[in-house]
Kinemage of the C-alpha trace (Angstrom):
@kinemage 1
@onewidth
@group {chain A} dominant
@subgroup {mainchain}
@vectorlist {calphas} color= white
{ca unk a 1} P -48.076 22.056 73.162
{ca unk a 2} L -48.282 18.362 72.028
{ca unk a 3} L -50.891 19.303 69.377
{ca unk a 4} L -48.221 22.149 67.849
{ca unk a 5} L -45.588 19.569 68.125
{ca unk a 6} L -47.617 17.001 66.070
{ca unk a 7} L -48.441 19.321 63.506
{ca unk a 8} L -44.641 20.173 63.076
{ca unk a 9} L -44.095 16.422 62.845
{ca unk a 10} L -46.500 16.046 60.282
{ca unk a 11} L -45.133 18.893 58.154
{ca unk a 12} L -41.730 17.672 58.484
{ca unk a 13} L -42.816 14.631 57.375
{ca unk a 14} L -45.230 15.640 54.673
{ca unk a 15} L -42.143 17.621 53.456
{ca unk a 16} L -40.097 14.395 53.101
{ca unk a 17} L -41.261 12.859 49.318
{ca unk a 18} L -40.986 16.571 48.145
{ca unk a 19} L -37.169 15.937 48.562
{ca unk a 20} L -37.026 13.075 46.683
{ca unk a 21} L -38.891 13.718 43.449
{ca unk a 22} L -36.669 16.212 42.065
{ca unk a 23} L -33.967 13.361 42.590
{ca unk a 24} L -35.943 10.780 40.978
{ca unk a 25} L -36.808 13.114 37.776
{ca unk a 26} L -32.877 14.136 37.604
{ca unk a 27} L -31.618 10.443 37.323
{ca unk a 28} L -34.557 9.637 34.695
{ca unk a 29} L -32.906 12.508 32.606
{ca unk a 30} L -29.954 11.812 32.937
{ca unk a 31} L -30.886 7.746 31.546
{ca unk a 32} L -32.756 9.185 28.503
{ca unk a 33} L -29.589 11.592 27.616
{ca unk a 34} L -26.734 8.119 28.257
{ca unk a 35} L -29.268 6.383 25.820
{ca unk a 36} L -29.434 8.722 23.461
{ca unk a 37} L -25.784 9.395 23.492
{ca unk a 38} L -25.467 5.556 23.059
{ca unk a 39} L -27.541 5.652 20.233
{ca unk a 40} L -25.831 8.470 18.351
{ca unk a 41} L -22.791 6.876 18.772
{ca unk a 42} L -24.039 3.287 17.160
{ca unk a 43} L -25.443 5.204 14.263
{ca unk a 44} L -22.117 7.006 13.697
{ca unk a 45} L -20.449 4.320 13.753
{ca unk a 46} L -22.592 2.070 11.779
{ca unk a 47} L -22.347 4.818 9.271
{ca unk a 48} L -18.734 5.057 9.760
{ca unk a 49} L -18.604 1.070 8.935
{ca unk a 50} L -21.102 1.089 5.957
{ca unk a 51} L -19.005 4.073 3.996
{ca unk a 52} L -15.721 2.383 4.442
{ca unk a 53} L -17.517 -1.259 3.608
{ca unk a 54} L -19.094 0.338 0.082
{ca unk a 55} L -17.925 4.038 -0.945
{ca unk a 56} L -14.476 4.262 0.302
{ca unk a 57} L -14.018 0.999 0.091
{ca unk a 58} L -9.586 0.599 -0.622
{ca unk a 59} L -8.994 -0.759 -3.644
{ca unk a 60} L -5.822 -2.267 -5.107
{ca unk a 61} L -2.794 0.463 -6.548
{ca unk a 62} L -2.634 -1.473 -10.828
{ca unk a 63} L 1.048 -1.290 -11.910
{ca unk a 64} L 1.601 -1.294 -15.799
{ca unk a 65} L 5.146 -1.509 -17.205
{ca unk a 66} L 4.291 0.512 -20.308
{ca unk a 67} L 7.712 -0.021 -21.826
{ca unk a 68} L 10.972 -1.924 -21.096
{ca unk a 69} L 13.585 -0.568 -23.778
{ca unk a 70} L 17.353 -1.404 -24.090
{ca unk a 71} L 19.536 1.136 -23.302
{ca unk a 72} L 22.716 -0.478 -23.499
{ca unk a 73} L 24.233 -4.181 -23.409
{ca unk a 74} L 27.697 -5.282 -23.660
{ca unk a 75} L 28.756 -8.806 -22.706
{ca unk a 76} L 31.638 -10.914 -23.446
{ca unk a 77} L 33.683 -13.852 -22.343
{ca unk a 78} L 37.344 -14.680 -21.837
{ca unk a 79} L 38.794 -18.002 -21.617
{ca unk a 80} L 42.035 -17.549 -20.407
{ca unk a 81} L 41.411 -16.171 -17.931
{ca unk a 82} L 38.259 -17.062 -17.192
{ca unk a 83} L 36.376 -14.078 -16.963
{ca unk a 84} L 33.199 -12.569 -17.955
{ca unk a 85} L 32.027 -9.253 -18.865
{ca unk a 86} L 28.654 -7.999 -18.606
{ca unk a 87} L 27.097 -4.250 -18.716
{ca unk a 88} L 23.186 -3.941 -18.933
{ca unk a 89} L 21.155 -0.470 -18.665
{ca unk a 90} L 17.110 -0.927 -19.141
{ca unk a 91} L 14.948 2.403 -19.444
{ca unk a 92} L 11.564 1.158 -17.376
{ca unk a 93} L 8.653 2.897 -17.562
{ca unk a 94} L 6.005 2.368 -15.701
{ca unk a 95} L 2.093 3.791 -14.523
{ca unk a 96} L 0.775 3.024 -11.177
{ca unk a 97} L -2.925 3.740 -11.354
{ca unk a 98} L -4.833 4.505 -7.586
{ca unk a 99} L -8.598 3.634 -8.145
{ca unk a 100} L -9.884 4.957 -4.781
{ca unk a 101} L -11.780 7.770 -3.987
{ca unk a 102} L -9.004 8.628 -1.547
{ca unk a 103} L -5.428 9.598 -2.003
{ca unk a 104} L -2.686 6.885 -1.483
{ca unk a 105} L 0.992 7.226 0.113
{ca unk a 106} L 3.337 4.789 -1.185
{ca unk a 107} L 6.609 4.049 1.131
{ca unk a 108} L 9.925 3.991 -0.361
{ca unk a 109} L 9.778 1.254 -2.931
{ca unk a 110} L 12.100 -0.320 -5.492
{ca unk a 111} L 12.778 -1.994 -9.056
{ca unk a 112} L 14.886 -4.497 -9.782
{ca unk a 113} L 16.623 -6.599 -12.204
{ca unk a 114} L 17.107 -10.365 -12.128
{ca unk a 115} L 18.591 -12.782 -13.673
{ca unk a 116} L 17.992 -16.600 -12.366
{ca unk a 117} L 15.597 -15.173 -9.833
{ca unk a 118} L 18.286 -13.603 -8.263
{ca unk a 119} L 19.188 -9.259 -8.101
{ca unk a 120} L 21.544 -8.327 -10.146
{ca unk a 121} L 20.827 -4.441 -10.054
{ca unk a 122} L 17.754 -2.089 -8.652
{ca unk a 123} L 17.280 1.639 -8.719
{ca unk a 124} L 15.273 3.235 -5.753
{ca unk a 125} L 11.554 4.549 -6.148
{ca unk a 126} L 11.537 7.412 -3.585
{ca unk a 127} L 8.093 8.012 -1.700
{ca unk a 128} L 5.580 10.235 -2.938
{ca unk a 129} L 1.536 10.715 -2.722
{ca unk a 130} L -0.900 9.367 -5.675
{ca unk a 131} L -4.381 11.443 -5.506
{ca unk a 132} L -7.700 10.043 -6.038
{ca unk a 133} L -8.480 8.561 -9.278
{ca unk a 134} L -4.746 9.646 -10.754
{ca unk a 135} L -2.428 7.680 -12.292
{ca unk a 136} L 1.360 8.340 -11.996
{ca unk a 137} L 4.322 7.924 -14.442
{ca unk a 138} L 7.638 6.824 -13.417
{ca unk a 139} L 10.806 6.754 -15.730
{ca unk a 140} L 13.560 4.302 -13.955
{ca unk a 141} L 16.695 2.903 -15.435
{ca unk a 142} L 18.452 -0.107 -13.965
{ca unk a 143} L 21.660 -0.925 -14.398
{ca unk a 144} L 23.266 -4.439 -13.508
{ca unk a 145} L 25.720 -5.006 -10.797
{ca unk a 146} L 28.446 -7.034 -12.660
{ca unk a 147} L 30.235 -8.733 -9.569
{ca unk a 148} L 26.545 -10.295 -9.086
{ca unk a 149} L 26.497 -11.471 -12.159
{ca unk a 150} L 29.582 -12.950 -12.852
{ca unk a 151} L 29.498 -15.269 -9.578
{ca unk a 152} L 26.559 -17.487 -11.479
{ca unk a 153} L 28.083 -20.410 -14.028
{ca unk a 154} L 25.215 -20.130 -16.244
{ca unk a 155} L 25.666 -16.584 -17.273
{ca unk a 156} L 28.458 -17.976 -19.336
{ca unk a 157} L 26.580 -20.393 -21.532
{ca unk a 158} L 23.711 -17.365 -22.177
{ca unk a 159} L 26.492 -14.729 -23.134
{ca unk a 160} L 28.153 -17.403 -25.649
{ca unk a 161} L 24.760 -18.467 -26.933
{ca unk a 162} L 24.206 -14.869 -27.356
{ca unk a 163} L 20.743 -14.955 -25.600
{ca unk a 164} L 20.590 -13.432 -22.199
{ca unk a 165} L 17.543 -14.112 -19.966
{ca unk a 166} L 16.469 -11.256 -17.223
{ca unk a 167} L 13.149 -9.980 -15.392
{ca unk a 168} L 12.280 -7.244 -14.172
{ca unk a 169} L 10.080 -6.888 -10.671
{ca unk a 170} L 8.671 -3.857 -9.208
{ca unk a 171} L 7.493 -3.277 -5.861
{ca unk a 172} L 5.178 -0.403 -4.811
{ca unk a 173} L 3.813 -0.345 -1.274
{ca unk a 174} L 2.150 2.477 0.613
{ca unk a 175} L -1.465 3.558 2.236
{ca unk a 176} L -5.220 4.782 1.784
{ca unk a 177} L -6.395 6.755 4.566
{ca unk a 178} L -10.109 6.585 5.039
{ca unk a 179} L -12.330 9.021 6.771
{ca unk a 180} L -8.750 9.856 8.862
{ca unk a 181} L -9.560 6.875 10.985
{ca unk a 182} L -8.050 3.769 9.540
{ca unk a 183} L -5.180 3.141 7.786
{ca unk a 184} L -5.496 0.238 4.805
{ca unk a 185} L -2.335 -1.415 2.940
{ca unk a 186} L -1.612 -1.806 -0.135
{ca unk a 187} L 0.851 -3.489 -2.169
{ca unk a 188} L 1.631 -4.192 -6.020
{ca unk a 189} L 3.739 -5.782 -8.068
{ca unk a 190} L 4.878 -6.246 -11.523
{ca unk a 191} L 7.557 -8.799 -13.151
{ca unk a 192} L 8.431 -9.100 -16.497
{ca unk a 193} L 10.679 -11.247 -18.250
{ca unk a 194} L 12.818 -10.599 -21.289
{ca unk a 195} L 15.392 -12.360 -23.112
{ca unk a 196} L 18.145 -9.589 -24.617
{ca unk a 197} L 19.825 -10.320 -28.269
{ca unk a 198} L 23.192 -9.538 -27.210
{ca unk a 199} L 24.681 -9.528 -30.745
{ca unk a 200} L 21.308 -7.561 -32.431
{ca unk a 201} L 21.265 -5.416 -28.696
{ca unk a 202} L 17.632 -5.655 -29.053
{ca unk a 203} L 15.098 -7.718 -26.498
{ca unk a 204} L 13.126 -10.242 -28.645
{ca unk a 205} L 10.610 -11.679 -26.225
{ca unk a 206} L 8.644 -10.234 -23.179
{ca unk a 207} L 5.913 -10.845 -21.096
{ca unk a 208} L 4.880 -9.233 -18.136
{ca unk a 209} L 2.542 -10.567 -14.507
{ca unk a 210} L 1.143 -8.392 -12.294
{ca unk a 211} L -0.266 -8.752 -8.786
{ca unk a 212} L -2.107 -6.434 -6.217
{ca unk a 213} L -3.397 -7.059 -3.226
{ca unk a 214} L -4.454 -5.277 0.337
């Protein structure tokens, strides 16, 4: 009896490290697959990083203001009473060029007219989509808002001199998408400044500045 006993033991026993090896292997798979995973997902994202740092890299939106034409001026001053009256329509156009190998969004943007760094009129540039490499044409015309105009002294000494000074700025702002992943902004601008002839209704001198940045 005690020797079948201690051979039981001893199987039971014997039997014991047999349990635990197929636990040991299990967890040492189960490593090697976490580090792999690990690893995959460092490459990916390294690659990830590395496109977006060189290929589709964003790049700045490059405004032009092909043309700024006069469509109409008429401007005049009354002494008594004091008064003056001003009507300006300019015909803008102007090419927004996306370099990027991705499309670009651009929000709701604007153009406006100035005159002593201050807006006198602006015409809405509704929202639209620019695709990769294209360049897009928009037609504006901007009108002045007289009662803005009026309020500033030195409007009357330009209208008598018959030399009026105005700018023009232009604001687009939207968004390259890359890889669906991150979103990049963009913004540029364009001013140019013109001085109208009012008696020739002609503009004799412009010059325009642009700036883009992300």
């Amino acid at each position: 009896m005690h020797a079948k006993r201690k051979s039981e033991d001893q199987e039971t026993v014997s039997a014991i490290p047999g349990d635990h090896q197929p636990s040991r292997s299990h967890k040492r798979r189960r490593c090697i697959c976490l580090t792999v995973t690990i690893c995959v997902l460092i490459a990916v994202g390294l690659l990830i990083m590395i496109l977006a740092l060189t290929y589709f890299k964003s790049k700045k939106p490059v405004t032009t203001v092909n043309s700024v034409v006069l469509k109409d001026v008429n401007a005049s001053v009354s002494l008594i009473p004091l008064r003056v009256s001003v009507n300006v329509s300019l015909d803008i156009s102007i090419s927004v060029k996306n370099p990027n190998k991705l499309g670009m969004k651009y929000r709701n943007s604007s153009a406006a007219l100035r005159y002593e760094g201050k807006d006198i009129g602006n015409v809405p540039i509704p929202a639209g989509t620019i695709g990769s490499g294209e360049t897009k044409q928009l037609n504006l015309t901007v009108t002045v808002f007289v009662d803005r105009l009026v309020r500033d002294v030195a409007v009357y000494g330009d209208v008598i001199s018959g030399s009026l000074p105005l700018s023009t700025y232009t604001r687009v702002s939207g968004k390259v998408r890359i890889l669906n992943l991150f979103n990049i902004h963009v913004v540029s601008t364009s001013t140019c400044n013109l001085k109208i002839d009012i008696l020739k209704q002609r503009i004799t001198d412009q010059n325009c500045h642009y700036k883009n940045k992300i």
